[in-house]
N, C-alpha and C positions, 0 to 999 in steps of 0.2 A: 313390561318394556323397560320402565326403570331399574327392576331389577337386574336386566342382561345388562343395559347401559353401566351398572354401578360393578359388577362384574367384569366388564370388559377392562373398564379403566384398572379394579385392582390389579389382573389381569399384567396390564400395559404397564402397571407400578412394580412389579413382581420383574417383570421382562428385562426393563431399564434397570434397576438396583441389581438383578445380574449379571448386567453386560458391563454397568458400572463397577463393581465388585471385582467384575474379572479384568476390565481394563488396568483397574487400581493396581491390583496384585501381580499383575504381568508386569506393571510399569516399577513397579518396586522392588519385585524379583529382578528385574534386571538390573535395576541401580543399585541392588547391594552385590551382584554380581560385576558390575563395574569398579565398586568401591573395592572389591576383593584384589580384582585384578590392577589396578591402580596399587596398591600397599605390594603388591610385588615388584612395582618398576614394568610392569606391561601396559604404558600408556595407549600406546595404540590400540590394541583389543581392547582394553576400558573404554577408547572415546569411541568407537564402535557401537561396547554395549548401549553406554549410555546416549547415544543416537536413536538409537533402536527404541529404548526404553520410552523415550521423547515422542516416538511415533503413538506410542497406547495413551500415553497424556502427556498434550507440550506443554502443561504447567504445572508439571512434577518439580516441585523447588531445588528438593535433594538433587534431582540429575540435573536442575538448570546450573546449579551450583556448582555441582561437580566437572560438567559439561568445560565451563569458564575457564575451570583450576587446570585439566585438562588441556586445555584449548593452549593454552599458556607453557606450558612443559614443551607438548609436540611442538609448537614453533620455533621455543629457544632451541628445543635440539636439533632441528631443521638449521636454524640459522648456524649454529655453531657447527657444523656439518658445511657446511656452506663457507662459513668462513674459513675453515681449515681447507677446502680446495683451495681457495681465492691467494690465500696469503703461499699454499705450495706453486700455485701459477704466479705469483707476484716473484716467486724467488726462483723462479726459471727464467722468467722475462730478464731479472735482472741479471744474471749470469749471460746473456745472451746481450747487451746492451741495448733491449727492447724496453727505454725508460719510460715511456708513454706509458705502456703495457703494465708494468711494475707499479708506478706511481696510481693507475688505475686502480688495481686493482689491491692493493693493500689498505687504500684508503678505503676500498668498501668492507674488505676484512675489518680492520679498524673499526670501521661504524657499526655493524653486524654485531661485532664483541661489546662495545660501550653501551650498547641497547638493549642487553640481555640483563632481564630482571634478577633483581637477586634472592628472589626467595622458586629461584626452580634449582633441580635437583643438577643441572651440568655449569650451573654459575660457577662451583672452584676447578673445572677445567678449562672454564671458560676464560677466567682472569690467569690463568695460568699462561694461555695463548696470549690473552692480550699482552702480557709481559713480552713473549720473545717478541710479540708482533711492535710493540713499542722500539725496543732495541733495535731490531734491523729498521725501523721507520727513519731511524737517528744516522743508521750507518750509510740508507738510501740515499736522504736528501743532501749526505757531503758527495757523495759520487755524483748522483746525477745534475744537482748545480752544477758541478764541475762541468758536468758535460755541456749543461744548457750552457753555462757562461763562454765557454769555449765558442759555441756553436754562435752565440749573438754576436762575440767580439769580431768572428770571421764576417759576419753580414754586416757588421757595423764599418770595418776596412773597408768594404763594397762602397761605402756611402748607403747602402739600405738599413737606415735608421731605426722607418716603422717595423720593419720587418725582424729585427734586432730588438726591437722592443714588444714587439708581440709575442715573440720565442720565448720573452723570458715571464711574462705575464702565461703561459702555456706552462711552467714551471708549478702552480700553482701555491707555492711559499716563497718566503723571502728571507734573506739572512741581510747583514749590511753590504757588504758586498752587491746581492742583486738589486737593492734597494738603489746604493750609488752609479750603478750602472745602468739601472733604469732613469733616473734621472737625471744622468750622463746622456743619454738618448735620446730621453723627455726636451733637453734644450738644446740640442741641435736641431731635431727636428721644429719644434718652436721660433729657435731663432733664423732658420729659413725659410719661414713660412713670414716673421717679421719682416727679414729682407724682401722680399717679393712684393709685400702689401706696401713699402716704402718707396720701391723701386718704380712698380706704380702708381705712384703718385697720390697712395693714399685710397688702393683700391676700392672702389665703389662696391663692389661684393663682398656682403659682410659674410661670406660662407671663407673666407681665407682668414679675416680675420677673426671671425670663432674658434678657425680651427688654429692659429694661431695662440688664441689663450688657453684653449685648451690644453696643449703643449705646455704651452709655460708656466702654467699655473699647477702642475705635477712636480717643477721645483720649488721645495722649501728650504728654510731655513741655515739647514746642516750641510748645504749645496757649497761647494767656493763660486758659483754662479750664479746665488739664489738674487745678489741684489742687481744684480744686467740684466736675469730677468724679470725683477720688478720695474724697471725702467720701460720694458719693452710694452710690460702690461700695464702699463701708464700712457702710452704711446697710445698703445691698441686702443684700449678704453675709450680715451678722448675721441677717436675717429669713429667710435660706433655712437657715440654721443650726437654727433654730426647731424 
């Protein structure tokens, strides 16, 4: 009986060093058949293989390793694939003066190109892109400031202030220009929200006069109004002290 038992096991020793053996060598044959295909520029089919290879043992280092390096290449070339739609739809948008659309989406171009690693193989057509992508970025933002400022100055004639002032914070950058204009905005709407909380007598609702300093406290320094509205926020102040 001990002999069968001592039999059985070589037996079960013999079975496993087998199927181990064969796992091994399947999982390696493929990882150099990955590595092969990789040295050609056939990413895809390599991360494939080495997928594959992962299934016969997920702790083959060569293809976990390789698997990463991989993993890395097919994304950036995804991405810059990607970008290069995004920045050809940003510049249809902007021929159309669909600026939202434009501003959209170059800035995700943009991001897409600055986030591509530089040790994969599409990085110098990548910084090539990002180059033109830079230049019209420069040429974008004088046109469509143009336009936003246009467009707030109209709402601003209206007496719609906030509204003038939201448009241009929607602009997402600032030159001096939208900076003084915002802040142009910033204390009008401020300083009617002062007159009101004055007018009543010193409104008991501190939601007017928050929103009041709020306002005013987006004028600084470089303002010709910045110190009428420090007066204001001295006013304010004192009455939320109250």
């Amino acid at each position: 009986m001990k002999k069968v038992i001592i039999l059985i096991a070589v037996l079960f020793l013999i079975a496993a060093g087998t199927v181990w053996y064969y796992l091994n060598s399947a999982t390696y044959k493929l990882y150099r058949e990955a590595a092969a295909l990789a040295e050609e520029e056939k990413y895809h089919e390599a991360y494939a293989k080495i997928i594959e290879s992962l299934k016969y043992y997920k702790f083959n280092k060569k293809s976990l390793v390789l698997k990463a390096r991989l993993y890395k290449i097919i994304k950036a070339e995804e991405d810059y694939k990607k970008a290069e739609r995004l920045y050809k739809e940003a510049k249809k948008a902007y021929f159309i003066e669909d600026y939202e659309t434009a501003k959209k989406y170059i800035a995700e171009c943009f991001d897409l190109l600055i986030n591509i690693p530089s040790d994969v193989p599409i990085k110098e057509k990548a910084d090539m892109l990002l180059e033109e992508v830079k230049k019209d970025i420069d040429r974008f933002s004088i046109v469509i400031s143009k336009a936003y400022i246009n467009k707030a100055l109209t709402l601003s004639a209206k007496g719609d202030y906030v509204a003038a002032y939201e448009y241009l914070e929607r602009l997402g950058f600032e030159n001096e220009k939208v900076k003084r204009l915002k802040m142009d905005f910033a204390f009008e709407i401020g300083n009617k929200r002062y007159t009101y909380v004055l007018s009543h007598k010193g409104s008991a609702d501190k939601t007017y006069i928050n929103d009041a300093i709020y306002w005013l406290s987006k004028v600084d320094k470089t303002h010709p109004k910045y110190e009428m509205a420090q007066k204001e926020l001295k006013v304010l102040k004192g009455l939320l002290s109250k």
